[in-house]
C-alpha positions, 0 to 999 in steps of 0.5 A: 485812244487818249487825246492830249492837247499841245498847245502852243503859246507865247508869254508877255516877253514873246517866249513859247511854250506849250501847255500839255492837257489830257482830255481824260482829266479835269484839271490836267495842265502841264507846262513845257519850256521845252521840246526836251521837256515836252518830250518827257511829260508826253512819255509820262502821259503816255505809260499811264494809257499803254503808249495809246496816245494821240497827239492833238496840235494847235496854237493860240492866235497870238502866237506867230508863225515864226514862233511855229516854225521854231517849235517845228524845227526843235522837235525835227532837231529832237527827233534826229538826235533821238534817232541818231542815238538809237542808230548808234546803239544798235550800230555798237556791239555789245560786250 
């Protein structure tokens, strides 16, 4: 199983994003804006290893709590639409 670290940090303008880091690779760092974002670069890093991959979270000190609750409720808001999209295609026949 592969780690992938998920930073969270803030830039100057106090704008969060996360930093991406495989543990395998030296010199592995990707830059998400986004959880959309993040959700693409972690399936790309994932079909590299097979889907065996596990998601390690942490965030710097300068980032607040409330930019934590905003990545939090972005990836639940992502997750929902992920899931109500594969609901609705299984729910629709096909022809």
């Amino acid at each position: 199983m592969v780690i992938i670290e998920s930073t969270i940090k803030t830039n100057p303008m106090g704008r969060w994003y996360i930093e991406l880091s495989d543990t395998t690779k030296e010199e592995s760092m990707e830059i998400c804006l986004d959880i959309e974002e993040y959700s693409q670069k972690i399936e790309m890093m994932g079909q590299e290893y097979g889907q065996e991959v596990e998601v390690a979270w942490s965030s710097d000190d300068n980032v607040t709590p409330v930019q934590i609750h905003e990545v939090r409720q972005e990836i639940m808001a992502y997750e929902a639409r992920v899931e109500a999209e594969k609901a609705n295609a299984e729910a629709t026949p096909q022809a």
